[in-house]
N, C-alpha and C positions, 0 to 999 in steps of 0.2 A: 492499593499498590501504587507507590512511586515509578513514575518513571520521567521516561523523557525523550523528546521526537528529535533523531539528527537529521537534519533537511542535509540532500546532496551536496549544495552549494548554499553559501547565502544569498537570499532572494529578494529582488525585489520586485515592485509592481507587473513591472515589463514581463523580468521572469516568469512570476504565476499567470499570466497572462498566458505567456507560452506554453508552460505546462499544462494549463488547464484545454488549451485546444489539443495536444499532443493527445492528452487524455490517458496518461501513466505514468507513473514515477515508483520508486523504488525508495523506500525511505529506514531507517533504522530506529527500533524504540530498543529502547537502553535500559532498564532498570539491577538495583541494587546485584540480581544473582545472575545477570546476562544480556543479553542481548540478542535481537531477530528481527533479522529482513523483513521488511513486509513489501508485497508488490501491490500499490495501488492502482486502480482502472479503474474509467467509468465504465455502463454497460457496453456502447457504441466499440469502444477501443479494442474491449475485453473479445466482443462475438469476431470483429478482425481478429484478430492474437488467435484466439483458435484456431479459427476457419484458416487463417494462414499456417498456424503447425499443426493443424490435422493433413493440410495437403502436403508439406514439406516433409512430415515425418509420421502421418497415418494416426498419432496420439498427443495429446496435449497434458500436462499436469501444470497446478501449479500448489506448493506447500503453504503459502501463508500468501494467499489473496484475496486482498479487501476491496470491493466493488464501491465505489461511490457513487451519488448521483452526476457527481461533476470534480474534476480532478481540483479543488481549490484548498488553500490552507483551512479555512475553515471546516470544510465538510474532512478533511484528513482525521484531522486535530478533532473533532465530534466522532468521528467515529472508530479513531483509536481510544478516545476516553472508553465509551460504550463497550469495547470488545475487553479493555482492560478491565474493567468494573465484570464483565461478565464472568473473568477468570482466563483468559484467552490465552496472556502472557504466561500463569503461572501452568497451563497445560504445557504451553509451548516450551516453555524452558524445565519439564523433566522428560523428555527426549534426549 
């Protein structure tokens, strides 16, 4: 499958620097028949993010989230390859 990663902004160093300590982003893969959010977290951010909307609002969901070891372009970009090649996209996009 084609696709392709829209980063929020364009980035540089400084930026992924900062993303990667945030440790989440929200990014968009794009291909031929659609397009889908995906929400990236590392573990660390992810157990926050819960633990904070399980007390806020008693349940947590999330539809397309990708855990990485560590929020960086590289590990993004390896592991939307991987989920794409697994068929990810094309489940996601006949919803």
């Amino acid at each position: 499958m084609e696709y392709r990663i829209e980063w929020p902004a364009p980035m540089d160093e400084y930026d992924w620097a900062t993303q990667e300590a945030k440790g989440w982003m929200d990014v968009t893969v794009a291909w031929g028949g659609g397009g889908r959010v995906v929400e990236v977290y590392d573990p660390v951010r992810l157990a926050q993010s819960v633990a904070g909307e399980i007390d806020r609002l008693g349940h947590f969901t999330a539809g397309n989230l990708l855990v990485v070891a560590s929020v960086t372009r590289a590990n993004v970009e390896s592991a939307i390859s991987a989920i794409a090649d697994e068929g990810f996209f094309d489940r996601a996009s006949s919803h």
